[in-house]
BAMIDREN-152971 format. One record per residue (C-alpha): residue number from 1; residue in three letters; chain; y, x negated, z. Coordinates in nm, 2 decimals, padded with zeros to 4 digits, m for minus. Layout:
# BAMIDREN-152971
resi, resn, chain, y, x, z
NUM, ALA, A, Y, X, Z $
...
END
This chain:
# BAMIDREN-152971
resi, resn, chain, y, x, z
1, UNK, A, m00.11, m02.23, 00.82 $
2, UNK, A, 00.23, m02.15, 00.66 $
3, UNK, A, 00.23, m02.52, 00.48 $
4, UNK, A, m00.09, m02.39, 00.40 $
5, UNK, A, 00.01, m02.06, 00.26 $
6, UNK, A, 00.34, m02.22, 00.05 $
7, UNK, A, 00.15, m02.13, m00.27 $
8, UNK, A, 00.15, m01.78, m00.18 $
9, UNK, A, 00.50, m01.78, m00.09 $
10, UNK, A, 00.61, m01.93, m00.41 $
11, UNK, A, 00.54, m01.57, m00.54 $
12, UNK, A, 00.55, m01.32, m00.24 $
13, UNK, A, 00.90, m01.46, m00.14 $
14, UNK, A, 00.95, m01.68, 00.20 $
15, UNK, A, 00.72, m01.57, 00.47 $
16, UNK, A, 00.58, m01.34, 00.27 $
17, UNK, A, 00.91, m01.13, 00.24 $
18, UNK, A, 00.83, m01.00, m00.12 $
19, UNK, A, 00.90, m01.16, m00.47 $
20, UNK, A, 01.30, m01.16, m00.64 $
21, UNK, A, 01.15, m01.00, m00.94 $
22, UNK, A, 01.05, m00.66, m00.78 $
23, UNK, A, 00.66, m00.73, m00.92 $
24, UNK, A, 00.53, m00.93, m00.60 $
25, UNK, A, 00.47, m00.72, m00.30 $
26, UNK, A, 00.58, m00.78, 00.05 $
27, UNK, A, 00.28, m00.95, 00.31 $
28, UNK, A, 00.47, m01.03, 00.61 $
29, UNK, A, 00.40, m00.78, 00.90 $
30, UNK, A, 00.11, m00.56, 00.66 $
31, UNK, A, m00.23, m00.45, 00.85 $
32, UNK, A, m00.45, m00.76, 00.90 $
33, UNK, A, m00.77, m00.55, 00.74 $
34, UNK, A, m00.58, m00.42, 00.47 $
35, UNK, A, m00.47, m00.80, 00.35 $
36, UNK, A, m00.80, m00.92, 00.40 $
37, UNK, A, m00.95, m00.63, 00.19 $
38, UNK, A, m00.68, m00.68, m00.09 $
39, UNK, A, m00.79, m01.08, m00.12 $
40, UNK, A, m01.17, m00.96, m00.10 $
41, UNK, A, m01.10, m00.70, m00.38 $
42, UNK, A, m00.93, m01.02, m00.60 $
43, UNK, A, m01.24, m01.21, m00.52 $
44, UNK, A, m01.48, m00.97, m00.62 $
45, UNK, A, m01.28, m00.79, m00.91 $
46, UNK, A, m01.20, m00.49, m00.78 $
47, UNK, A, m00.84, m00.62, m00.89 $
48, UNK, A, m00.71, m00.83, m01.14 $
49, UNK, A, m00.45, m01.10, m01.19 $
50, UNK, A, m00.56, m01.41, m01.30 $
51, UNK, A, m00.35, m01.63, m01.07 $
52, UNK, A, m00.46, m01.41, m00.71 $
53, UNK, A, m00.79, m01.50, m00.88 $
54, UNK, A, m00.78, m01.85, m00.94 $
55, UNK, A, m00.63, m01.91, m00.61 $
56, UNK, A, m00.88, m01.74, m00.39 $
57, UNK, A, m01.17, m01.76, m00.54 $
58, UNK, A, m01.28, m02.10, m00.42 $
59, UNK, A, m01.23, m02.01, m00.10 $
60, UNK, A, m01.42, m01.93, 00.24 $
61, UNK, A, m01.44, m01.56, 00.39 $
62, UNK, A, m01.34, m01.71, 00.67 $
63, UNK, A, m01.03, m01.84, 00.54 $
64, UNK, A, m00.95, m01.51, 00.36 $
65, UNK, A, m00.94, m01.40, 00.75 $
66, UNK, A, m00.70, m01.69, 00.86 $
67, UNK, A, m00.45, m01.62, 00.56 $
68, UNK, A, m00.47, m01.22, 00.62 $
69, UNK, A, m00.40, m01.29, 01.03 $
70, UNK, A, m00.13, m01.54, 00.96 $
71, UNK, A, 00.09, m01.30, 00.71 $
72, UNK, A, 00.02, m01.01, 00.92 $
73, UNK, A, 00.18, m01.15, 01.26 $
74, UNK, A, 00.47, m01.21, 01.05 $
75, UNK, A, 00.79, m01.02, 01.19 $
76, UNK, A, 01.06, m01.06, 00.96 $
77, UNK, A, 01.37, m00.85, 00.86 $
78, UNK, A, 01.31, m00.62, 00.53 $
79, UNK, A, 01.52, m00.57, 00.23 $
80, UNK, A, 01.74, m00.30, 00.19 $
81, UNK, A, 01.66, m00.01, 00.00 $
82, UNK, A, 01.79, 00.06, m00.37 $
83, UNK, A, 02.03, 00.29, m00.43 $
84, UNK, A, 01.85, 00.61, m00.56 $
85, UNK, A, 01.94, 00.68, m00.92 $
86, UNK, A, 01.71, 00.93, m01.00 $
87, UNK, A, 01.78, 01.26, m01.02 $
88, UNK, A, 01.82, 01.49, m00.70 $
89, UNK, A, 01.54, 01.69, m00.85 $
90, UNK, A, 01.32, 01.38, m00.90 $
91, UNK, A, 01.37, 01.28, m00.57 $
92, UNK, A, 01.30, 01.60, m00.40 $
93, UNK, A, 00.98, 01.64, m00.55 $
94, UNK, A, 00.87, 01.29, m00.46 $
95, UNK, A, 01.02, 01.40, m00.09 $
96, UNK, A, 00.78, 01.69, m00.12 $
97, UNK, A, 00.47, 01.50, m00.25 $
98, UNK, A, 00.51, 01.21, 00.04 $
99, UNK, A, 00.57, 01.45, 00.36 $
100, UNK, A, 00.38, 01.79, 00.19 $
101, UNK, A, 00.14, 01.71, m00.08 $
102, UNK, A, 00.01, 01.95, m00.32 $
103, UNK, A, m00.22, 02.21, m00.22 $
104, UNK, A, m00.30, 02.35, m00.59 $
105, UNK, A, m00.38, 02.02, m00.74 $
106, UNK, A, m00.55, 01.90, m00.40 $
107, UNK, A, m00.25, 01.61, m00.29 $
108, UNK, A, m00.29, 01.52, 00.08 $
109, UNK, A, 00.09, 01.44, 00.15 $
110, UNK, A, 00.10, 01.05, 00.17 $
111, UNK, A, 00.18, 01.05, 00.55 $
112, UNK, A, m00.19, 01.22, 00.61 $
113, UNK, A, m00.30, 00.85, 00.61 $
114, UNK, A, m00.01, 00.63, 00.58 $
115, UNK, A, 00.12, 00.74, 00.92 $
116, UNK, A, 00.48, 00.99, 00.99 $
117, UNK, A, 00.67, 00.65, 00.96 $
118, UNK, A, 00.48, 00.58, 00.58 $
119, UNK, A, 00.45, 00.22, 00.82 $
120, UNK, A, 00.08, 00.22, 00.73 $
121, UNK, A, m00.20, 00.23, 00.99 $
122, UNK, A, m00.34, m00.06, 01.15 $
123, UNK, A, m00.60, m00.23, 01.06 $
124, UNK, A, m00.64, m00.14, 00.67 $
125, UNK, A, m00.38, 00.14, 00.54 $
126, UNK, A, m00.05, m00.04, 00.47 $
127, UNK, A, 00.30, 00.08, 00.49 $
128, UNK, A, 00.49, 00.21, 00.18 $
129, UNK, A, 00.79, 00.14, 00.27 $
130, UNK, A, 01.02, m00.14, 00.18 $
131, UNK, A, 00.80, m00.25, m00.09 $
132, UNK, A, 00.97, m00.36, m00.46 $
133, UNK, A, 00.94, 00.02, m00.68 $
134, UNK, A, 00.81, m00.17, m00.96 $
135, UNK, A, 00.47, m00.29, m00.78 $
136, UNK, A, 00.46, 00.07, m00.64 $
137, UNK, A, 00.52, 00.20, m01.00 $
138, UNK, A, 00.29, m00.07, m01.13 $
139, UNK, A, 00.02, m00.01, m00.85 $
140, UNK, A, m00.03, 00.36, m00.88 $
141, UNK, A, m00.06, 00.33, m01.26 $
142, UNK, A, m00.33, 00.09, m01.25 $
143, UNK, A, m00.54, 00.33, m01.01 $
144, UNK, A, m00.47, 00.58, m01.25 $
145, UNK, A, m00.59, 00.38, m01.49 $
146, UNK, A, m00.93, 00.20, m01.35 $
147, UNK, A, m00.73, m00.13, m01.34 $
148, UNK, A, m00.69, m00.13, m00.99 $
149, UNK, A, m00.97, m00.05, m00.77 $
150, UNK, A, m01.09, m00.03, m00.40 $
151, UNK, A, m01.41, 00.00, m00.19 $
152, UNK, A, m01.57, 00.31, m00.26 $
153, UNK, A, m01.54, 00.59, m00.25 $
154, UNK, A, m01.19, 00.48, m00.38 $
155, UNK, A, m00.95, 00.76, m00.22 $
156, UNK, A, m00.62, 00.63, m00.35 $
157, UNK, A, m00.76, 00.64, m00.77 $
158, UNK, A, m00.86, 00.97, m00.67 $
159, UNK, A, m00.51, 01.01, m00.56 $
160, UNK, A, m00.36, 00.84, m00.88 $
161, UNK, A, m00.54, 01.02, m01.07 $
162, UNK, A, m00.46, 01.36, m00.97 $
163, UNK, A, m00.08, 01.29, m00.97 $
164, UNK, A, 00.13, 01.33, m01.31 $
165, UNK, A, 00.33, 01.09, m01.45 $
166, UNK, A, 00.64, 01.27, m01.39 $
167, UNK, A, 00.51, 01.33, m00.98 $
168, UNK, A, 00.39, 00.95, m00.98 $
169, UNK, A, 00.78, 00.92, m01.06 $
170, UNK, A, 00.91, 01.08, m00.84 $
171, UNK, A, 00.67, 00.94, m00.53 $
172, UNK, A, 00.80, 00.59, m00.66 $
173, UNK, A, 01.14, 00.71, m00.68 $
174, UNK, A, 01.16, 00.84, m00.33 $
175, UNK, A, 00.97, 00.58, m00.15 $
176, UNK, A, 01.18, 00.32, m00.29 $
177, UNK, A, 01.50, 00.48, m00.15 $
178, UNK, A, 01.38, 00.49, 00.18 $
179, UNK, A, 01.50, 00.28, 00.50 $
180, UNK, A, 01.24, 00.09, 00.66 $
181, UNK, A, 01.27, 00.24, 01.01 $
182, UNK, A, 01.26, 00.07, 01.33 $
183, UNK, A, 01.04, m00.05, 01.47 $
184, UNK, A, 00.89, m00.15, 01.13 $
185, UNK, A, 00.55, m00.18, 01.28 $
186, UNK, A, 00.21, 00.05, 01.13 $
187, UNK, A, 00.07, 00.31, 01.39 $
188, UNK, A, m00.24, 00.25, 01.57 $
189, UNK, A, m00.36, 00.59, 01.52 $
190, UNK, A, m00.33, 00.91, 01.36 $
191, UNK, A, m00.22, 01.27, 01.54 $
192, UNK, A, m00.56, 01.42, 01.33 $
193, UNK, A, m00.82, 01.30, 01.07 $
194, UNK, A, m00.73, 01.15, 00.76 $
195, UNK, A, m00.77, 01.42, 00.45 $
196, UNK, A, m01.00, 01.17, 00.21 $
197, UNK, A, m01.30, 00.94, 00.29 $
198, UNK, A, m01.18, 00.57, 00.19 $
199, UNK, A, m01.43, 00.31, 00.21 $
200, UNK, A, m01.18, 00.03, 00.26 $
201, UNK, A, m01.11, 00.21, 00.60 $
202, UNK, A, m01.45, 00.19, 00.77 $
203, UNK, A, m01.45, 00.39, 01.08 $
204, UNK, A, m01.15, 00.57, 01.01 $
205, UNK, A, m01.17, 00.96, 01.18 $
206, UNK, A, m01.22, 01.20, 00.85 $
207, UNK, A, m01.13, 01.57, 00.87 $
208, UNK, A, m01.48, 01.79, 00.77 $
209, UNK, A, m01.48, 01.85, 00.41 $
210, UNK, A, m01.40, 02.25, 00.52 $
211, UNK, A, m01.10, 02.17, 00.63 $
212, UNK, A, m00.96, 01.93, 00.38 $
213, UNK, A, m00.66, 02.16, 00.26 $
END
């Protein structure tokens, strides 16, 4: 499979590592149902980029699987953080947004469903951590935008949406100056429901609508 997968490292960086230009996400070590999902969603045109498109649309469900299980059981080191050269302000906020949310404008904090370590949850929330800040930038502001979409009901363009640019900025901002911890692997469970019913996480335990914020 990885002589198999070269085309996909061409971009996404040896095993998967993530891309030199900051604009090619990481794979290697991600939640096997959140990969598969994101090549489903390319496939189906939930998201769009010509050459994701080109590449996997001729092929099987089946081998969708394969590729998504062979980047997942990946276990390689992760890129340092950047230095953080936003303002402390900035970055507070973004620390408050991640770990808090925002009650008034209906935020769950980010670790509500991307786990205390923001390592994702296995098998279809992914980490946010050690990931290039201009995808992250990029990401969020196609959600806002419709560009990017998921399986309905689509919590995270909910999400997007709700954010401002200058809170989107500051998310970004913090995330990206984060260590990866250790070990760098996404939980296998949650201490209580998640805040938001995604319907890329099927099964996923959702807190009653009451008791939301």
């Amino acid at each position: 499979m990885a002589q198999r997968v070269l085309a996909c490292t061409g971009c996404h960086g040896s095993q998967g590592r993530a891309g030199p230009d900051g604009f090619y996400p990481r794979l290697a070590g991600k939640p096997v149902g959140y990969l598969y999902n994101q090549l489903r969603n390319f496939q189906t045109g939930r998201r769009h980029y010509a050459l994701m498109v080109n590449l996997l649309d001729p092929l099987s469900d089946a081998y969708l699987h394969e590729i998504a299980e062979h980047f997942s059981g990946l276990d390689v080191p992760y890129l340092l953080p950047l230095r953080a050269t936003a303002p402390a302000r900035l970055l507070e906020r973004g620390h408050e947004l991640v770990t808090q949310g925002d009650v008034v404008r209906k935020l769950p904090a980010c670790v509500e469903c991307h786990s205390e370590s923001l390592m994702g949850l296995a098998p279809f929330v992914p980490g946010l951590l050690g990931l290039p800040r201009d995808y992250v930038n990029a990401q969020l502001g196609a959600w806002r935008t419709g560009e990017r979409r998921a399986q309905a009901p689509d919590c995270m363009a909910d999400v997007a949406k709700r954010l401002t640019a200058e809170d989107l900025s500051a998310v970004v901002a913090w995330l990206a100056s984060q260590s990866v911890p250790f070990p760098a692997k996404p939980a296998t469970a949650l201490p209580k429901p998640m805040p938001l019913l995604c319907g890329s996480t099927p099964g996923a335990r959702v807190a009653d609508a009451l008791g939301k914020q």
